[in-house]
DOSEVEX-881876 format. One line per field, with one value per residue (C-alpha): residue number from 1; x, y, z. Coordinates in Angstrom, 3 decimals, always signed. Layout:
num	c(NUM ...)
u	c(X ...)
v	c(Y ...)
w	c(Z ...)
//
This chain:
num	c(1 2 3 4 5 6 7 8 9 10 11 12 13 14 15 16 17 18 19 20 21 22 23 24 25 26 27 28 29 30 31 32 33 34 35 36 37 38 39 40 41 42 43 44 45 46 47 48 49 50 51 52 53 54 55 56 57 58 59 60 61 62 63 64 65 66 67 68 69 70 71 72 73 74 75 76 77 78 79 80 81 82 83 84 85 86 87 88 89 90 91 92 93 94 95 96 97 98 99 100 101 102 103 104 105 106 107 108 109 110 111 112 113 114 115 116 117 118 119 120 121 122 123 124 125 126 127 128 129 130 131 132 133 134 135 136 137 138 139 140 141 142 143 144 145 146 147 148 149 150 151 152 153 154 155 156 157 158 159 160 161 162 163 164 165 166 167 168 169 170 171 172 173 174 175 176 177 178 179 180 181 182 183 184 185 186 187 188 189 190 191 192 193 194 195 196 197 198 199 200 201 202 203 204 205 206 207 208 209 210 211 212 213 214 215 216 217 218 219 220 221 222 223 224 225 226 227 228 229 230 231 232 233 234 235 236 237 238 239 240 241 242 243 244 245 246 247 248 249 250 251 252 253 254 255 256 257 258 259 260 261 262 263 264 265 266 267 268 269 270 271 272 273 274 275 276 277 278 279 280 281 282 283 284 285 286 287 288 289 290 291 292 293 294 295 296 297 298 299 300 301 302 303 304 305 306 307 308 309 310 311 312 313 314 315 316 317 318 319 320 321 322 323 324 325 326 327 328 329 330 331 332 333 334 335 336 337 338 339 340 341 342 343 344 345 346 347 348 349 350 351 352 353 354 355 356 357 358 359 360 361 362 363 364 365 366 367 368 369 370 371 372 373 374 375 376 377 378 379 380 381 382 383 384 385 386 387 388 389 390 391 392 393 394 395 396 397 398 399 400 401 402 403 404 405 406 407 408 409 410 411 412 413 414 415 416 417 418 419 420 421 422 423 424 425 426 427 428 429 430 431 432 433 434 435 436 437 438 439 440 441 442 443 444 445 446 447 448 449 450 451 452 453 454 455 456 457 458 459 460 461 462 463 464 465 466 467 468 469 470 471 472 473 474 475 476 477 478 479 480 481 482 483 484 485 486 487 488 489 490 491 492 493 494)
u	c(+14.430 +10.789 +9.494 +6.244 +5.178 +7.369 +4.018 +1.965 +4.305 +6.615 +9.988 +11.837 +15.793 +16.501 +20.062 +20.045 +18.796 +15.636 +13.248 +9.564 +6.532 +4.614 +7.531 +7.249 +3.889 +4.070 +7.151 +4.595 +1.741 +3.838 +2.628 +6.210 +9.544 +12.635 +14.754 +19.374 +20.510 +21.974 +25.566 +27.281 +25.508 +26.322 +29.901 +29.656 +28.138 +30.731 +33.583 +31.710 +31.778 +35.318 +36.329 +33.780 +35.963 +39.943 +38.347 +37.094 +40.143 +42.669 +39.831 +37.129 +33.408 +30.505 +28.739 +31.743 +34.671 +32.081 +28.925 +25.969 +23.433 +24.958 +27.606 +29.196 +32.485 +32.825 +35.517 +34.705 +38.057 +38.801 +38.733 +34.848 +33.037 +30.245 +29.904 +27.326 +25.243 +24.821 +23.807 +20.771 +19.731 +19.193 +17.429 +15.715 +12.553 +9.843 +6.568 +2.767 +1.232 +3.183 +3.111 +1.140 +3.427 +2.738 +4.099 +7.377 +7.658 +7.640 +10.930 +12.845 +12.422 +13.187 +16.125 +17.742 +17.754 +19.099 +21.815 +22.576 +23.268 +26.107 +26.552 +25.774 +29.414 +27.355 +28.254 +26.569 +25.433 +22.977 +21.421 +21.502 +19.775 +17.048 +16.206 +15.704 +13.121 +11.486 +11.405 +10.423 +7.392 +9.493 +9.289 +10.559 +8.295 +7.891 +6.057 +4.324 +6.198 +10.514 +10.721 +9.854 +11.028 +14.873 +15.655 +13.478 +16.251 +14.005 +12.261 +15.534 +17.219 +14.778 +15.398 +18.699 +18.376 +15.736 +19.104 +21.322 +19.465 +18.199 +14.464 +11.270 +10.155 +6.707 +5.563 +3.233 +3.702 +6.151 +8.368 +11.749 +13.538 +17.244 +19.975 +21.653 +23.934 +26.351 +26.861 +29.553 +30.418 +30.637 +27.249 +24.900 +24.476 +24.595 +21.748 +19.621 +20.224 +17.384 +13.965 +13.001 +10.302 +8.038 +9.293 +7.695 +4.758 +4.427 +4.541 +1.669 -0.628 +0.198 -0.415 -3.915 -4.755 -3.968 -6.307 -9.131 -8.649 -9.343 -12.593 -13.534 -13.574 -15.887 -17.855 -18.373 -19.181 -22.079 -23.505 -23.176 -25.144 -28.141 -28.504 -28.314 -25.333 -23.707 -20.751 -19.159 -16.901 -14.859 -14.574 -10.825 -10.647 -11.968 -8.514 -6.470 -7.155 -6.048 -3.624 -2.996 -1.878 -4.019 -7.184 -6.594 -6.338 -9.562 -11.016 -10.056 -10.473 -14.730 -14.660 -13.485 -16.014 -18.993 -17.953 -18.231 -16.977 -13.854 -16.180 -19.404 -22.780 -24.372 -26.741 -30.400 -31.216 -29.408 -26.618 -23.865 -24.220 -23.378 -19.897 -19.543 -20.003 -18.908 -15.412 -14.288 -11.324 -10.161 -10.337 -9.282 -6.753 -4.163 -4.951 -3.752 -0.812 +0.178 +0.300 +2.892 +4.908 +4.865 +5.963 +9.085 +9.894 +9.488 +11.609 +14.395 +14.613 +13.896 +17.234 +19.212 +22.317 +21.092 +22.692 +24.790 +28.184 +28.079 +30.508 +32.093 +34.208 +35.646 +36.998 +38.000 +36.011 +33.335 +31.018 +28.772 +25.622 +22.072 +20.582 +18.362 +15.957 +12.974 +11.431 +11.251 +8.727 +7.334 +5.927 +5.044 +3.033 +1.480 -0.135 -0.892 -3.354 -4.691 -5.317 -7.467 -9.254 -10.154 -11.852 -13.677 -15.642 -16.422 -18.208 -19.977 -21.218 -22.677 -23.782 -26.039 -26.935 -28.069 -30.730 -32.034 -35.349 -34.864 -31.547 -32.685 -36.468 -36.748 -38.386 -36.255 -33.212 -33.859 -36.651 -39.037 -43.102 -43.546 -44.728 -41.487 -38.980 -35.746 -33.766 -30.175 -30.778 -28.218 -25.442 -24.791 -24.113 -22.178 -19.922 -19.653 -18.100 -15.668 -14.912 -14.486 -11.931 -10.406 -9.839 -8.329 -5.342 -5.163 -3.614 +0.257 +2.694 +5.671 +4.225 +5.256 +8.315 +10.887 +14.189 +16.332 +19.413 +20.688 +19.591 +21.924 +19.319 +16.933 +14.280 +12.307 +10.518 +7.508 +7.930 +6.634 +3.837 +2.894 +3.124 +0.905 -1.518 -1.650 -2.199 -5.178 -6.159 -6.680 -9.415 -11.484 -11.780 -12.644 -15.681 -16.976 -16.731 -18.038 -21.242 -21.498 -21.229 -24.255 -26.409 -25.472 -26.604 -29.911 -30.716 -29.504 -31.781 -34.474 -34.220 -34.239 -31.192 -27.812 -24.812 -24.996 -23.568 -19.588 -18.503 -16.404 -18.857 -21.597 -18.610 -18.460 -22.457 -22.187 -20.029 -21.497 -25.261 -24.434 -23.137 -25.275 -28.664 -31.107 -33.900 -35.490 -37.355 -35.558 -33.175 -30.021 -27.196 -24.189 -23.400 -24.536 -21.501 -19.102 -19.820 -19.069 -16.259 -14.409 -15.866 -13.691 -10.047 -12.315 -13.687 -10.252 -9.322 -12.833)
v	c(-5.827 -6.498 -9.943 -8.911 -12.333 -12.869 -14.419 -11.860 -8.921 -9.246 -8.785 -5.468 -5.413 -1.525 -2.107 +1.957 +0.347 -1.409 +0.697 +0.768 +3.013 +0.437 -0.677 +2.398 +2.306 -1.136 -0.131 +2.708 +1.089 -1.743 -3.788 -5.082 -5.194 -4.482 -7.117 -5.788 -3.752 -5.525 -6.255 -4.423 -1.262 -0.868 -1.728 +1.038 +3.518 +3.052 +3.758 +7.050 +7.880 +7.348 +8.896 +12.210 +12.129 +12.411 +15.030 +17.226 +16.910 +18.103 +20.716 +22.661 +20.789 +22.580 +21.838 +19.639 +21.874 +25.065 +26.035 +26.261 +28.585 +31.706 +30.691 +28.542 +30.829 +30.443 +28.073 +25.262 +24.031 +20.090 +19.404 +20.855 +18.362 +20.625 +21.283 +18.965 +19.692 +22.788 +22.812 +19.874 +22.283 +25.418 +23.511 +21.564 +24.295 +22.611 +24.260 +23.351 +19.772 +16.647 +14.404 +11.413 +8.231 +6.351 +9.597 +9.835 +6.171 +6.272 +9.100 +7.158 +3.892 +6.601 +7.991 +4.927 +3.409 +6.725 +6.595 +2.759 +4.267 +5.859 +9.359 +10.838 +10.437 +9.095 +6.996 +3.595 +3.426 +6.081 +3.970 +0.843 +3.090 +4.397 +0.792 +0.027 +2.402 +1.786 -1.748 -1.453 +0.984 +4.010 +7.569 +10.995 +13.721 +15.642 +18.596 +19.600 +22.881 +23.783 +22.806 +24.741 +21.681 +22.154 +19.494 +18.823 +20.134 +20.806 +17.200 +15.101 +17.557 +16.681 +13.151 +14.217 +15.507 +11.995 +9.987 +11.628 +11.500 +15.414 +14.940 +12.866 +9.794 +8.535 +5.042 +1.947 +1.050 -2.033 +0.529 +0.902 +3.637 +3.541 +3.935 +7.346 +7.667 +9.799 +12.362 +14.707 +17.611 +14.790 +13.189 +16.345 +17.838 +14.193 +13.330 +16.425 +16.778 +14.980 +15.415 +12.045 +13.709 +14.566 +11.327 +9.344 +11.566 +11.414 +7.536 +7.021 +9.730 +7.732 +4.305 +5.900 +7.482 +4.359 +2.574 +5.267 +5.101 +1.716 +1.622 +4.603 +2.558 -0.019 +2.704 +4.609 +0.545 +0.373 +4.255 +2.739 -0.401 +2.120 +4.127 +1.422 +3.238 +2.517 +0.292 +1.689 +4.068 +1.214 -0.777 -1.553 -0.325 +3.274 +2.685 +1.629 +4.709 +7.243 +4.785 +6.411 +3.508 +4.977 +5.339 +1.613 +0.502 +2.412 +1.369 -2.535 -2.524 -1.191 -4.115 -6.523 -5.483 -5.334 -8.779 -5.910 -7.985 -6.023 -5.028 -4.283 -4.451 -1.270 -0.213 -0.311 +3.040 +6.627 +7.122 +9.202 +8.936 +12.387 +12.685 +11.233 +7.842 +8.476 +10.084 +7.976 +6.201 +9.611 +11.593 +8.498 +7.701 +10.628 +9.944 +6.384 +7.804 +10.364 +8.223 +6.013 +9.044 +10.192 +6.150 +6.730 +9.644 +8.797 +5.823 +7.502 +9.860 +7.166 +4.642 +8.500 +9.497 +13.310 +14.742 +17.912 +17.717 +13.565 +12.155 +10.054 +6.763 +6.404 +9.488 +10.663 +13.611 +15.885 +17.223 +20.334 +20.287 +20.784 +17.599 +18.619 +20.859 +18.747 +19.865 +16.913 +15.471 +19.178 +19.281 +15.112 +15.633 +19.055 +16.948 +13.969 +16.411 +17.845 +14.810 +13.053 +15.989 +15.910 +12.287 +13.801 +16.229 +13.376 +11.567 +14.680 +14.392 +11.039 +11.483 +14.123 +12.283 +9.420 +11.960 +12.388 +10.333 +10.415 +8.798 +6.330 +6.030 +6.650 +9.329 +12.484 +12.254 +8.495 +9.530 +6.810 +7.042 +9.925 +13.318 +15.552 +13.061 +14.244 +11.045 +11.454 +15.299 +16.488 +14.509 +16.606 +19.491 +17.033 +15.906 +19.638 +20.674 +17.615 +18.503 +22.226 +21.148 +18.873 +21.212 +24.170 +21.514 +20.609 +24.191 +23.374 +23.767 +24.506 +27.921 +29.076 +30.835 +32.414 +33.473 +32.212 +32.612 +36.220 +35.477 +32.522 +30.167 +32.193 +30.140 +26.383 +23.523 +23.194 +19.583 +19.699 +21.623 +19.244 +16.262 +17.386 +18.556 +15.231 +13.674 +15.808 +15.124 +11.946 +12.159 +14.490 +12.119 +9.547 +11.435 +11.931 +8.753 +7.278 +9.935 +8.232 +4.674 +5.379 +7.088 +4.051 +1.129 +2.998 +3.465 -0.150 -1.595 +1.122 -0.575 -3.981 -4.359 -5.970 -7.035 -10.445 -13.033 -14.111 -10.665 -8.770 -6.242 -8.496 -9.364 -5.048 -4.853 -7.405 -5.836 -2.466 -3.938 -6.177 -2.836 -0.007 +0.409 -0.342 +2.306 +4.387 +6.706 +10.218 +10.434 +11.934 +9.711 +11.391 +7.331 +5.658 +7.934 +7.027 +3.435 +3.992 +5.678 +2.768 +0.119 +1.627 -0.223 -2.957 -2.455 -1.607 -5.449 -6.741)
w	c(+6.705 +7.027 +5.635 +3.599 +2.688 -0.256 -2.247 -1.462 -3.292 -6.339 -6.395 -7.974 -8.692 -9.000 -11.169 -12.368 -15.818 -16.040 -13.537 -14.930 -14.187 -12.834 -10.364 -9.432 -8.707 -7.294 -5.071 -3.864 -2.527 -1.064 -3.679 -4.653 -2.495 -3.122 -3.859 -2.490 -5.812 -8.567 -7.018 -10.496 -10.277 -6.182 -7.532 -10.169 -7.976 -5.247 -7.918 -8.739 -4.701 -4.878 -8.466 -7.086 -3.965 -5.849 -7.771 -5.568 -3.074 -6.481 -8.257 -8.340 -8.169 -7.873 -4.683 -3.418 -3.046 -4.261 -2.948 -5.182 -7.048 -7.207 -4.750 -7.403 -7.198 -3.245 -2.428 -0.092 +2.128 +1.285 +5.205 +5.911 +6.648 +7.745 +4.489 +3.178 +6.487 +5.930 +2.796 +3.293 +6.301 +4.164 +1.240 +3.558 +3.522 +1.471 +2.743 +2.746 +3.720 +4.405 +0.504 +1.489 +1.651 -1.246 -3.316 -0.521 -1.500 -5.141 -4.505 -2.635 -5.174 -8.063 -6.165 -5.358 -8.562 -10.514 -7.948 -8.876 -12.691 -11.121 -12.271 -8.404 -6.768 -3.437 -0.748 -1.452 +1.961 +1.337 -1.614 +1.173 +3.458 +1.302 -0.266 +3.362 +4.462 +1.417 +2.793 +5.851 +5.104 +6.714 +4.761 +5.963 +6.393 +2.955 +2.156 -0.767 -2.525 -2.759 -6.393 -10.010 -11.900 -12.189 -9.392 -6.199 -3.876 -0.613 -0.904 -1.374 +1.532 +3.975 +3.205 +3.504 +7.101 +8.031 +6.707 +9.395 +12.288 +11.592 +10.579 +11.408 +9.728 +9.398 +8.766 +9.552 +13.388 +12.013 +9.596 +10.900 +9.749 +9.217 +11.308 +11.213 +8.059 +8.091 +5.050 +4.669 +2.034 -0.906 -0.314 -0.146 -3.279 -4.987 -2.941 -3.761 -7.549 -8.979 -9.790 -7.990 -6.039 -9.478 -11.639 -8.948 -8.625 -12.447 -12.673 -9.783 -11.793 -14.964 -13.422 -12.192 -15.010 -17.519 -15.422 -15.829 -19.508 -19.906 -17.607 -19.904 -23.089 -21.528 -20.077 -22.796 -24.695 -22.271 -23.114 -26.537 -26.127 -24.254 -27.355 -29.741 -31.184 -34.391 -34.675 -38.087 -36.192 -34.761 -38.183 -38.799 -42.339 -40.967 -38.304 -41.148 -43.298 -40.694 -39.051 -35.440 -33.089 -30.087 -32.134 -33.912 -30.157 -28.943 -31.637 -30.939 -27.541 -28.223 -30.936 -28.422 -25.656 -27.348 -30.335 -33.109 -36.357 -37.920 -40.994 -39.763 -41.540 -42.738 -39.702 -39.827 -37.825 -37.395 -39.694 -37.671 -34.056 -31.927 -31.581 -27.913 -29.857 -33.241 -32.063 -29.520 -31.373 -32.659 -28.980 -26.806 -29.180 -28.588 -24.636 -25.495 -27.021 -24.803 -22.099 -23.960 -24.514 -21.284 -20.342 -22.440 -21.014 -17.286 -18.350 -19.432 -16.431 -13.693 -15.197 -16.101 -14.118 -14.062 -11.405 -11.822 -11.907 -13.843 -12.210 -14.973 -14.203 -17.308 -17.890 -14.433 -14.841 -13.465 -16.292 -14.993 -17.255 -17.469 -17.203 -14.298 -16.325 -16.409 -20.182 -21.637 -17.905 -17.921 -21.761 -21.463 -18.610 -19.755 -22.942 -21.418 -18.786 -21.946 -23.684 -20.673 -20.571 -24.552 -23.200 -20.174 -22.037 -24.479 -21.278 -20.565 -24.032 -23.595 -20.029 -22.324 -24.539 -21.996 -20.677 -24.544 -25.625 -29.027 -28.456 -25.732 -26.492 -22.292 -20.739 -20.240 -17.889 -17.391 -15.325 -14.170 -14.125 -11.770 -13.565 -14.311 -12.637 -13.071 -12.732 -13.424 -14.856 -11.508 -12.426 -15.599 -13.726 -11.301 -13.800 -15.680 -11.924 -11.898 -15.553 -14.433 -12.036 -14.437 -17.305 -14.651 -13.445 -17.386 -17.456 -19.181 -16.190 -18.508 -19.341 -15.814 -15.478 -12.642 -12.049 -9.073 -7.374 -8.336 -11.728 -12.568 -12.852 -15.040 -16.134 -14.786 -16.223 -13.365 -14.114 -10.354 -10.817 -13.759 -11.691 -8.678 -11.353 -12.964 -9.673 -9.371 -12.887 -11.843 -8.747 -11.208 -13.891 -12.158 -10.882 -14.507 -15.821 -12.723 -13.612 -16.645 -15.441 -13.551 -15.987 -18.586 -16.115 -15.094 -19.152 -19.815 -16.931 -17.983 -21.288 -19.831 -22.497 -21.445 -23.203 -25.472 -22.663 -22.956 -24.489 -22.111 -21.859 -20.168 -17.357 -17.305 -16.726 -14.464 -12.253 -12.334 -11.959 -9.020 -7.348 -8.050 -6.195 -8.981 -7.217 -10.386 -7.992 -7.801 -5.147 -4.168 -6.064 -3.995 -2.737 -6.836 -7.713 -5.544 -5.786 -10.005 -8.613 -6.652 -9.706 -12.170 -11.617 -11.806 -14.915 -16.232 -15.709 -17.623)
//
């Protein structure tokens, strides 16, 4: 195995119990390492290989001594080895563009751990062999579609085939993939039963997105401070009488960036602000919330022994079930989309409002002296585009449907259709709020106002100020956008 540097990643025991999101995540982008599995939970998984492999050699198990889908009633002989081959070749079909390798990444460190919770009946040198690729930097060639959200079988099958010596891997010029493992008619099926492939997906779009919500609080704190907006909205007793923990936490988090007392005074000027300012705690909130929900759930699957048949230790038994059928990911991630988006249109409605004199007391669009300047007036239809793009992968997933294999398997999740949406999700965002980081700076500096020094806001300004060309004159702002753009993760740490 590679040496990374131990102190310049952190460590991550997979154990088949304790896997996180933002291991996950970390695991991904190389981040964090993994440390050799938790010495019990290889021991526990290599009983399973063995309890899978009396089973099948004395009774029927589907995809062991049957074959699978509709061909769950054909009899597979004990001695065929050639088996499990087979069977990775034919579901090894995904089509479209190879996954990038951060997302091929985040599978394998999902897979491996749900095999340590040892349900899978797999040889534990396939779990050795995947925790060393993801290691070394090594991924197998993945494409993009073979799934509807009821297991990604053509994903994990191609891994599958890279594992024995049958498919290419991809990696940094250092990555060294591993040696050829051999899998026979036991290790197949228990290798492709999972939905590893859109758990990890899900957990790098919710690591992303997390991030984007935060830098939208002190985004939307600085459109705030440039139209002198009120700070009742945010007062704890308004939280306390509608007592939603993501809108108490919006709410908290504005308080804390801009030093807004728990109990503000009565304001001076405009009583009710438009709604981009007076309903943030209320429409960041569930976005708050959702994203905790869809934590839990990604939790649950990432530590779950799914696979179908459970291979169960304790009683000497294989249990066929449908643990596979990804609902519970599918409906998580659909409302999740949904709820991010609720928070994008509220930064279209301040990047409006920006552009408003009678909010701002500026000239219209944040224009400077020049007759008719139209300052920042382009990046509302900017932003409306991103938002356009936005709102059509916010589209719920789970209301897809299709039946499969001779009708057998007569409905599907599109768990994986929700996760590459969410991905998406993510890019699109980030464009609007980085339209609105830009508008609020120029009508802040416009306004010669910035944040009272020592609030967390003022480090936010900062930040943004030191980066974005301060130029009033109109001008394309194609490169002012993308700079917002990669300030964001930053501002998520202020």
């Amino acid at each position: 195995m590679l040496d990374h540097g131990r102190g310049a990643t952190r460590p991550v025991t997979l154990d088949g119990a304790g896997l996180r999101t933002a291991d996950i995540a970390a695991l991904a982008d190389r981040t964090a390492h993994p440390e050799p599995p938790d010495p019990r939970a290889l021991a526990r998984a290599a009983e399973s290989w063995e309890t899978a492999r009396r089973l099948a050699a004395t009774g029927r198990v589907y995809g062991r001594s049957t074959g699978v889908g509709a061909n769950r009633t054909e009899d597979v002989e004990p001695d065929d080895a050639a088996h499990g081959l087979r069977l990775l070749r034919s579901h090894a079909g995904a089509i479209g563009d190879p996954l990038p390798a951060r997302e091929v990444r985040a599978m394998l460190a999902v897979r491996a751990n749900q095999l340590l919770a040892g349900g899978a009946g797999l040889n534990p040198a396939v779990i050795t062999a995947l925790l060393g690729a993801l290691e070394s930097g090594a991924h197998p060639v993945v494409n993009e579609h073979g799934a509807v959200g009821t297991g990604d079988l053509a994903a994990l099958a191609q891994t599958g085939l890279a594992l024995a010596g049958e498919h290419p891997w991809h990696g940094p010029p250092d990555a060294r993939p591993p040696a050829a493992t051999p899998l026979d008619h036991h290790d197949a099926l228990a290798l492709i039963s999972s939905n590893a492939l859109t758990l990890g997906q899900s957990a790098l779009a919710l690591d992303a997105l997390r991030r984007l919500l935060t830098a939208s609080l002190a985004v939307a704190a600085l459109s705030l401070l440039a139209v002198d907006g009120s700070d009742e909205p945010f007062a704890d007793p308004v939280m306390r009488a509608r007592p939603h923990p993501g809108s108490a936490a919006a709410a908290a988090r504005i308080r804390t960036l801009c030093g807004i007392p728990a109990r503000p005074a009565a304001p001076l000027g405009r009583i009710q602000d438009p709604y981009g300012f007076r309903c943030i705690p209320q429409i960041h909130g569930p976005a708050l919330d959702a994203a905790d929900s869809l934590d839990e759930v990604l939790t649950v699957e990432v530590n779950a022994a799914a696979e179908n048949p459970l291979i169960s230790t304790e009683d000497r038994a294989a249990y066929h079930h449908g643990n596979f059928y990804a609902a519970h990911v599918a409906l998580a991630l659909d409302a999740f989309r949904l709820a991010v988006l609720q928070t994008a249109r509220l930064s279209t409605a301040r990047l409006a409002a920006l552009s408003e004199p009678d909010l701002t007391r500026l000239r219209p669009f944040l224009g400077d002296a020049a007759p008719a300047s139209s300052g920042v007036m382009i990046l509302e239809y900017a932003a409306g585009a991103a938002l356009g793009e936005l709102r059509a992968v916010s589209h719920p997933a789970s209301l897809g449907h299709a039946v499969l294999s001779r009708g057998v398997e007569e409905s599907a999740s599109f768990a994986s259709l929700g996760a590459r949406q969410t991905l998406r999700a993510a890019a699109y965002y980030r464009q609007v709020l980085a339209c609105e980081l830009v508008a609020a700076v120029r009508a802040l500096r416009l306004r010669r106002r910035e944040p009272e020094p020592g609030l967390p806001l003022a480090a936010a300004y900062a930040l943004a100020a030191e980066a974005l060309d301060p130029r009033m004159a109109d001008r394309p702002l194609t490169e002012d956008v993308a700079v917002a753009a990669g300030l964001l993760d930053e501002l998520a740490r202020v």
